[in-house]
FIMAR-949188 format. One record per residue (C-alpha): residue number from 1; y negated, z, x negated. Coordinates in nm, 3 decimals, decimal comma. Layout:
BEGIN
{r NUM {Y Z X}},
...
// end
This chain:
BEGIN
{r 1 {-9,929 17,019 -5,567}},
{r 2 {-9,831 17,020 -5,174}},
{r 3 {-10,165 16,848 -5,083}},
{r 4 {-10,079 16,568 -5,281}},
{r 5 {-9,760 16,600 -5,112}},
{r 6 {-9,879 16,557 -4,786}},
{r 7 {-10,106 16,326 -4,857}},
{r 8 {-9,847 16,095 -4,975}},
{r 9 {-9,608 16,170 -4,665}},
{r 10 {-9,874 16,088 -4,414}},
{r 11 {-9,913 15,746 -4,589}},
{r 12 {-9,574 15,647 -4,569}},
{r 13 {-9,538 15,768 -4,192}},
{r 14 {-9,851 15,496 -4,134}},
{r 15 {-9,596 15,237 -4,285}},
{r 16 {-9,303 15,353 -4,146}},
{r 17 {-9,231 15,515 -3,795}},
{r 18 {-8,921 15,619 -3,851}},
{r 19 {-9,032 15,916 -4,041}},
{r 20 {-9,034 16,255 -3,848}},
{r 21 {-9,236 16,569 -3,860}},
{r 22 {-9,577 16,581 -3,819}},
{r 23 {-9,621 16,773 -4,166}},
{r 24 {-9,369 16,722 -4,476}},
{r 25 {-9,307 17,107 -4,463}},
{r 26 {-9,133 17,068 -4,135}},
{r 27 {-9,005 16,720 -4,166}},
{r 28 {-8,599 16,677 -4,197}},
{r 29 {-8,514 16,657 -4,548}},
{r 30 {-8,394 16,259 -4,619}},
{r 31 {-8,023 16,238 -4,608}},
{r 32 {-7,804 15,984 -4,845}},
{r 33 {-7,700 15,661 -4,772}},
{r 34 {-7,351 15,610 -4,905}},
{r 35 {-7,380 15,239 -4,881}},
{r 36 {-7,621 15,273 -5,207}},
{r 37 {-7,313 15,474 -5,393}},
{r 38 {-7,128 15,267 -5,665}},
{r 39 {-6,893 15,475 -5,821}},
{r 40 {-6,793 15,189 -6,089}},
{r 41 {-7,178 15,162 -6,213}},
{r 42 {-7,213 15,514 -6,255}},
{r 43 {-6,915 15,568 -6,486}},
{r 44 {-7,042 15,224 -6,695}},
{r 45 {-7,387 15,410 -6,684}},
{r 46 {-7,276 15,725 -6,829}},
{r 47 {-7,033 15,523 -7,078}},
{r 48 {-7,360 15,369 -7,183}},
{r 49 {-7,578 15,721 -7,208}},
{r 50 {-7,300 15,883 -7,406}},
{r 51 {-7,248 15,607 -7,673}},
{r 52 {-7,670 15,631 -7,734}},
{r 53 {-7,661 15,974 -7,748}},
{r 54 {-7,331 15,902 -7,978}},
{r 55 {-7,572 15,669 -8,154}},
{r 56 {-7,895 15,919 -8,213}},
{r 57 {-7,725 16,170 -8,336}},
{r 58 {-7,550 15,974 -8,578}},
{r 59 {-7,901 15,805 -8,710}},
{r 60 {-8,033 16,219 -8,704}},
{r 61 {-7,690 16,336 -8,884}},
{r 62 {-7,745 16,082 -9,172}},
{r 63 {-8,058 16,097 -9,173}},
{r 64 {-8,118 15,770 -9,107}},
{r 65 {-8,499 15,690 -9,083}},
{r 66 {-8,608 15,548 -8,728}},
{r 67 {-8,753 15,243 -8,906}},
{r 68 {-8,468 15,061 -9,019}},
{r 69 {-8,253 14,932 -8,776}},
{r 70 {-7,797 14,960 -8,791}},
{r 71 {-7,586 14,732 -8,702}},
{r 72 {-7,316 14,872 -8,478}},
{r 73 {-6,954 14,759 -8,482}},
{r 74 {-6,719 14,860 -8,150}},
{r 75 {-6,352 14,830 -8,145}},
{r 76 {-6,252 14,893 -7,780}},
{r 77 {-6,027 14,784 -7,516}},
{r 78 {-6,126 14,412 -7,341}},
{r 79 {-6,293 14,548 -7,040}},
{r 80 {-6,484 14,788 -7,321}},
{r 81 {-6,602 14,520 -7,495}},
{r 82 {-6,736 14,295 -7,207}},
{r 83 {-6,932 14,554 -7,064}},
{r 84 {-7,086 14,664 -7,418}},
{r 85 {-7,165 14,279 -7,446}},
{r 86 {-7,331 14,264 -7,122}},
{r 87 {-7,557 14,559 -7,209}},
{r 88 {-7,564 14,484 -7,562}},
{r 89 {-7,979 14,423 -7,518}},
{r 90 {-8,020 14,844 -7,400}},
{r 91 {-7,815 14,970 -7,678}},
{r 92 {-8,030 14,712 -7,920}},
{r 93 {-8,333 14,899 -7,809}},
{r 94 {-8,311 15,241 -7,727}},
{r 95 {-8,050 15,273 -8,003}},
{r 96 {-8,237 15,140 -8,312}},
{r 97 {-7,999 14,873 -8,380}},
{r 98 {-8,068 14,527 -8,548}},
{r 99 {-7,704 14,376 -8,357}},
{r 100 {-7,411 14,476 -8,183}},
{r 101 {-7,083 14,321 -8,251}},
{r 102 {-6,782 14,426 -8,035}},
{r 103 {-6,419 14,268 -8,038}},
{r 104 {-6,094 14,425 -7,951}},
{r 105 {-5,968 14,397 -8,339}},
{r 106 {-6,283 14,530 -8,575}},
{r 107 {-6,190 14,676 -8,857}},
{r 108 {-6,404 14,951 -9,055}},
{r 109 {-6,639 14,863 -9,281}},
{r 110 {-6,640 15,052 -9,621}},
{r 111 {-6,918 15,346 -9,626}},
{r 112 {-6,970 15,337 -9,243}},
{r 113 {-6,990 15,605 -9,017}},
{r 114 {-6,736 15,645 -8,737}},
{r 115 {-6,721 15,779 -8,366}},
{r 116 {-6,455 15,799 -8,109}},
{r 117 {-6,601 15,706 -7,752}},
{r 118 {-6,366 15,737 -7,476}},
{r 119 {-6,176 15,377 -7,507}},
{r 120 {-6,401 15,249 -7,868}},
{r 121 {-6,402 15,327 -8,173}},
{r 122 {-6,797 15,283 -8,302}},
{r 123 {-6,881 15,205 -8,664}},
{r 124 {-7,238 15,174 -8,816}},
{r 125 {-7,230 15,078 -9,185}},
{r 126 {-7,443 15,270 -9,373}},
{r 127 {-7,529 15,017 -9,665}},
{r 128 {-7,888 14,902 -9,662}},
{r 129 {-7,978 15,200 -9,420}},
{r 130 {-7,984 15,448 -9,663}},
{r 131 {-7,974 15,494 -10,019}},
{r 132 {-7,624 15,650 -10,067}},
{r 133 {-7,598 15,814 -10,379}},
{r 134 {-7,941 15,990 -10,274}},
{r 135 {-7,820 16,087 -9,927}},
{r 136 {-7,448 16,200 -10,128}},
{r 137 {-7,666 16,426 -10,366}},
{r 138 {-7,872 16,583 -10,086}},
{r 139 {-7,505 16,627 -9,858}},
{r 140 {-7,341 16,810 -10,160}},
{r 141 {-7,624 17,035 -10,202}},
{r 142 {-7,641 17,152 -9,866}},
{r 143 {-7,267 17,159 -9,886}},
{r 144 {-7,352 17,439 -10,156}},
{r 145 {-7,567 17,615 -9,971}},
{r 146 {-7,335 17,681 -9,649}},
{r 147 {-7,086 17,788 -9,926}},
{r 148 {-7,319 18,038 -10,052}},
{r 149 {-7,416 18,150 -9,666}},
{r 150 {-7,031 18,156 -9,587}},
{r 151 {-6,994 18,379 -9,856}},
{r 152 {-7,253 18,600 -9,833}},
{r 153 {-7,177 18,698 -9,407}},
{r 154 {-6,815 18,719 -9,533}},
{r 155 {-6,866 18,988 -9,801}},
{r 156 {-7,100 19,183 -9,566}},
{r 157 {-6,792 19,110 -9,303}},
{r 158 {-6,546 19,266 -9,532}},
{r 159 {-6,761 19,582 -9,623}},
{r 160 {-6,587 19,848 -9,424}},
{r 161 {-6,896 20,068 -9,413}},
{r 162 {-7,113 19,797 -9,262}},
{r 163 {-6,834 19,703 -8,996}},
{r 164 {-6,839 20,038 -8,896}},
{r 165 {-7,164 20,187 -8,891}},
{r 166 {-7,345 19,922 -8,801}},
{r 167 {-7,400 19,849 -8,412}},
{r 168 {-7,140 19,632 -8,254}},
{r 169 {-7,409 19,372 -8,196}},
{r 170 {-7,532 19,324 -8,513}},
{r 171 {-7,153 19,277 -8,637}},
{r 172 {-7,113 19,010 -8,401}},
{r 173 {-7,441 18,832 -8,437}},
{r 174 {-7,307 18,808 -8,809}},
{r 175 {-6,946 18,698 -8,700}},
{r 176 {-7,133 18,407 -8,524}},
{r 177 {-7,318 18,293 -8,799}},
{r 178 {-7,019 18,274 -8,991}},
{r 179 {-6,887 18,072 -8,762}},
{r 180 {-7,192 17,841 -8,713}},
{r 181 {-7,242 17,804 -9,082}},
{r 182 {-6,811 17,695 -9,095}},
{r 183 {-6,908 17,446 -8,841}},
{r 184 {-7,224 17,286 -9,014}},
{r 185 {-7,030 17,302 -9,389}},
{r 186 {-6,733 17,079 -9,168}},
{r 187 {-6,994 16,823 -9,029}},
{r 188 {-7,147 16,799 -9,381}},
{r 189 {-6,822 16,724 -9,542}},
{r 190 {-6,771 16,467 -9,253}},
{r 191 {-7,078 16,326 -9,266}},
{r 192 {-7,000 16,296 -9,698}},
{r 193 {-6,669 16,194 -9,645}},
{r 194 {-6,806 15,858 -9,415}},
{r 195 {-7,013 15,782 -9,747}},
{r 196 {-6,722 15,739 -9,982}},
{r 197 {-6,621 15,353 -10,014}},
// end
């Protein structure tokens, strides 16, 4: 809304003088200050939004309910592990985690999910989180069902007649969903392969 806009701009001219243009429409677009630039906080920034996201997709691949709260174990280099100890309180809260332990020689817990994270190694044990022989049962099954979806593209794949006749696009769009439903079966077997003690 450009009234709101200019509303807004003719405010802050009142508080500062500096500010050119008569209108925001014509007024010089800001430029950056490099002196606000840190280089070394953006890359522990992004270290930090990649192990959450690392950390929610876990919880959403195990389906770990948003009510009970991990614990998260990091193995990472020394500088890793201070700076995952000095933010320990972010990844507490906007990663659903009860505590966050990192040292430079964790070992993995039995029946724990791992990640690889540039320089760490992340674990969350999944005991307590979820019941396990449930969650195995309900992995298997669906492990069943991408076998049955792998094998029904791949006989329609290997019908000569179909591969043929039917329009280039439709062969393909089948030749991807083989290949999506390969790709789900292999994070299923992952994701039952971190359950096993």
């Amino acid at each position: 809304m450009p009234f709101i806009s200019e509303e807004i701009w003719q405010n802050l001219k009142e508080l500062n003088s500096e500010l050119e243009g008569d209108y925001i429409t014509v007024a010089a677009f800001p430029q950056v200050d490099d002196s606000f630039l840190n280089d070394e906080i953006e890359a522990e920034f992004s270290f930090m939004q990649k192990m959450i996201g690392e950390l929610r997709s876990v919880r959403k691949e195990m389906n770990i309910p948003p009510s009970k709260k991990a614990q998260l174990l990091v193995r990472a280099t020394p500088e890793k592990v201070e700076l995952i100890r000095r933010y320990a309180h972010l990844f507490l809260q906007l990663g659903g985690l009860a505590e966050v332990v990192a040292s430079v020689d964790m070992e993995k817990p039995p029946a724990s999910v791992s990640v690889v994270l540039e320089e760490c190694e992340l674990y969350i044990p999944l005991k307590g989180l979820l019941d396990l022989d449930k969650e195995k049962q309900r992995l298997e099954k669906e492990i069943a069902n991408m076998d049955a979806e792998i094998g029904r593209v791949q006989k329609k794949l290997s019908n000569e007649k179909f591969v043929k006749k039917a329009p280039e696009n439709v062969v393909q769009a089948e030749r991807d969903k083989l290949t999506t439903y390969q790709e789900k079966k292999s994070k299923l077997e992952q994701s039952l392969k971190n359950l096993q003690i």
